[in-house]
C-alpha positions in Angstrom: 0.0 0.0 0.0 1.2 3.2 -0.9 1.2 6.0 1.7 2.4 9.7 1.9 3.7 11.5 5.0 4.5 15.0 5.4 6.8 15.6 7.9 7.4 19.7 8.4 5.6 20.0 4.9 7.7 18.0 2.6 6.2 15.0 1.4 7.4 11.5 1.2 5.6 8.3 -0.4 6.1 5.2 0.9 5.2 2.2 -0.2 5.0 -0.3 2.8 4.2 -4.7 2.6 3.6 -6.9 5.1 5.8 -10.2 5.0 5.1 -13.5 6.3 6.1 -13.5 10.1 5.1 -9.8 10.8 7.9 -8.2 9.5 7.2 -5.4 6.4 9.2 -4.0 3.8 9.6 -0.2 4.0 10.3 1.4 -0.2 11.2 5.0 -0.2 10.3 6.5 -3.3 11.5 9.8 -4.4 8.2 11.4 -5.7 4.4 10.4 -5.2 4.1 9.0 -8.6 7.3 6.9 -9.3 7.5 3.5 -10.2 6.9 1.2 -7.4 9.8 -0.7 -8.5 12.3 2.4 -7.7 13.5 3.7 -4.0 15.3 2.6 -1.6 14.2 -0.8 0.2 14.1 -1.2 4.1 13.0 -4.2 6.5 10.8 -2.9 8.9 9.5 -4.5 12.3 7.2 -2.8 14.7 6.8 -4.1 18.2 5.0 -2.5 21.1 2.9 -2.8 24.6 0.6 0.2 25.8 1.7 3.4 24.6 5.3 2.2 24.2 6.6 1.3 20.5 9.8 0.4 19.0 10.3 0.7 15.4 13.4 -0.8 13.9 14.2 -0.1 10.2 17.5 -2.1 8.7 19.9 -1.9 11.7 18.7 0.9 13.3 16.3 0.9 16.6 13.6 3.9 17.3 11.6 4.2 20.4 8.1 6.0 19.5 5.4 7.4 20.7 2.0 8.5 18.8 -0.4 11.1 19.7 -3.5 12.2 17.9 -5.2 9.9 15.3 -4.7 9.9 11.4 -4.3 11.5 9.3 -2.5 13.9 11.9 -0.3 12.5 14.4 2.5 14.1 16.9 5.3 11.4 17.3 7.8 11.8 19.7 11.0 9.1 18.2 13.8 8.8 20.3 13.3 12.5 22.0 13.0 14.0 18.9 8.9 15.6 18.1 7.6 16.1 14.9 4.7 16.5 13.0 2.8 14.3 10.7 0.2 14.1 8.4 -0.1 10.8 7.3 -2.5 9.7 4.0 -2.8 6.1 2.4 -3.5 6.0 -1.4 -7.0 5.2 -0.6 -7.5 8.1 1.7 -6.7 10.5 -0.8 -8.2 9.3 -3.6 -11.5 9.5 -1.3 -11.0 12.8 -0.7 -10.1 13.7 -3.5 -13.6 12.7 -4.9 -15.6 13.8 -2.1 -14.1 17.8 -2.7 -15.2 17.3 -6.0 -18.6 15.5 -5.5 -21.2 18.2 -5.4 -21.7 21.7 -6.8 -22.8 23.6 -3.9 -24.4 26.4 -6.3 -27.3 24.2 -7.5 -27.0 21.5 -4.9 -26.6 18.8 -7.7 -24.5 15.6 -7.0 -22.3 14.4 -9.6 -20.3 12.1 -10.5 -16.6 12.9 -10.4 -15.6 10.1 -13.0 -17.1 7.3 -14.7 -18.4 4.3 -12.7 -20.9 2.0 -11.2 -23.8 3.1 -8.5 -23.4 0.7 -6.0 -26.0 2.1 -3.4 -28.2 5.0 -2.8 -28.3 5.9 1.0 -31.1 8.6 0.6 -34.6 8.8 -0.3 -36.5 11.6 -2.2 -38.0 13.8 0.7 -35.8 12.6 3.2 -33.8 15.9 4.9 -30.0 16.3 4.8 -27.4 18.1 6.1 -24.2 19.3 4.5 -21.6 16.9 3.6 -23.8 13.6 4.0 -23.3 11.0 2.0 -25.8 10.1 -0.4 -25.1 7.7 -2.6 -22.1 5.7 -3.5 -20.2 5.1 -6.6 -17.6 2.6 -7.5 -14.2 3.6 -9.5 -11.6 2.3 -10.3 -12.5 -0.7 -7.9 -12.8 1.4 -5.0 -16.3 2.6 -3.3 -16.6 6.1 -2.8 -19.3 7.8 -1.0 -20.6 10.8 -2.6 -21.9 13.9 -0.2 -24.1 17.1 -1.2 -22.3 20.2 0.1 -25.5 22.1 0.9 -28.2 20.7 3.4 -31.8 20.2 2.5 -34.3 17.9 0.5 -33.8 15.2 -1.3 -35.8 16.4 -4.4 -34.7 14.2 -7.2 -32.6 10.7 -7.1 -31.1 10.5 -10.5 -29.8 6.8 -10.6 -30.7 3.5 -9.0 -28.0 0.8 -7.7 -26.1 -1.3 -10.5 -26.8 1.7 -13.3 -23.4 2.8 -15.0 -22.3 6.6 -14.6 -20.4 8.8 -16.8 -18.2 11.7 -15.4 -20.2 14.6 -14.4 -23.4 12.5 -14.7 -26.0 14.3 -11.9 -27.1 11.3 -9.2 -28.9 13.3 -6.5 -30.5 17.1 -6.8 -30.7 18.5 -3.0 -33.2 21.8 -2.8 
C-alpha cells in the first residue's frame, strides 16, 4: 500500500508490505508518482505494549510514541517531536472525490468520473445536512461515498444501484 507522510511539509511516499512472520518491507520513493519498483528498500519491524513502540528499520532501533489519530499524528521518536500528516492511497483518492462530488451552487451531486452506483443511502424527501453521503459510486475498484455540500431535501434521485455513470453524470438534486 502506498502511503504519503508529510513531515514539516515535505512529502514522502512510501510504499509499505507486510511479510510472512510480521515483518514489512519499507520502499522509499522519491516522488508520489514513481515506479513502485524504484527507491530505496528497508525491512521494517514494529513491536510495542501500551503506549510504548519500537520501530526498527534495517539496523537501526527507534523508540516511539504516537499522539492524535490519522491522518495527523504528533510522534515523539527517540526525544526528537515532529509533525505528521499521514495519508494512504485510498485516503486520498476519497477525498479527492468527495471535494469534487457536489456543486454547492445548484445542490446537484455528480459524479466525479465514470463508474458504477453501487448504493443510494437517501430517499426523495428525506432531509440532509451538508456533507452527508448520499449515494455511493464505485471507480476504479474502489467505493466512494458521494456527499451534497449544501443541506436540504432530497428532491430528485437521478440513478438507482447497478446503473453505470459517466463523469459529471448528476445522481442526487438537493433543494
Amino acid at each position: 500500500m502506498r502511503y504519503f507522510v508529510s513531515i514539516d511539509g515535505v512529502e514522502h511516499a512510501v510504499d509499505v508490505a507486510e511479510l510472512p512472520g510480521g515483518d514489512h518491507e519499507i520502499r522509499l520513493l522519491d516522488s508520489a508518482d514513481a515506479d513502485p519498483a524504484s527507491g530505496r528498500v528497508l525491512s521494517a519491524r514494529l513491536t510495542h505494549t501500551g503506549q510504548a513502540r519500537t520501530l526498527q528499520i534495517g539496523e537501526r532501533v527507534f523508540d516511539v510514541v504516537l499522539e492524535g489519530a490519522l491522518p495527523e499524528v504528533g510522534a515523539w521518536v527517540s526525544g526528537r517531536r515532529a509533525r505528521a500528516t499521514v495519508e494512504s492511497a485510498r485516503m486520498r483518492a476519497a477525498g479527492s472525490v468527495r471535494g469534487k462530488s457536489a456543486d454547492g451552487a445548484d445542490g446537484n451531486v455528480l459524479s466525479p468520473m465514470p463508474g458504477k452506483v453501487v448504493k443510494v443511502l437517501v430517499a426523495e424527501g428525506d432531509e440532509v445536512a451538508a456533507g452527508v453521503p448520499v449515494v455511493v459510486v464505485e471507480a476504479m475498484k474502489m467505493e466512494n461515498e458521494l456527499a451534497t455540500a449544501r443541506a436540504g431535501v432530497v428532491q430528485k434521485i437521478h440513478v438507482k444501484p447497478g446503473d453505470a455513470v459517466e463523469g459529471g453524470a448528476r445522481l442526487v438534486t438537493v433543494g
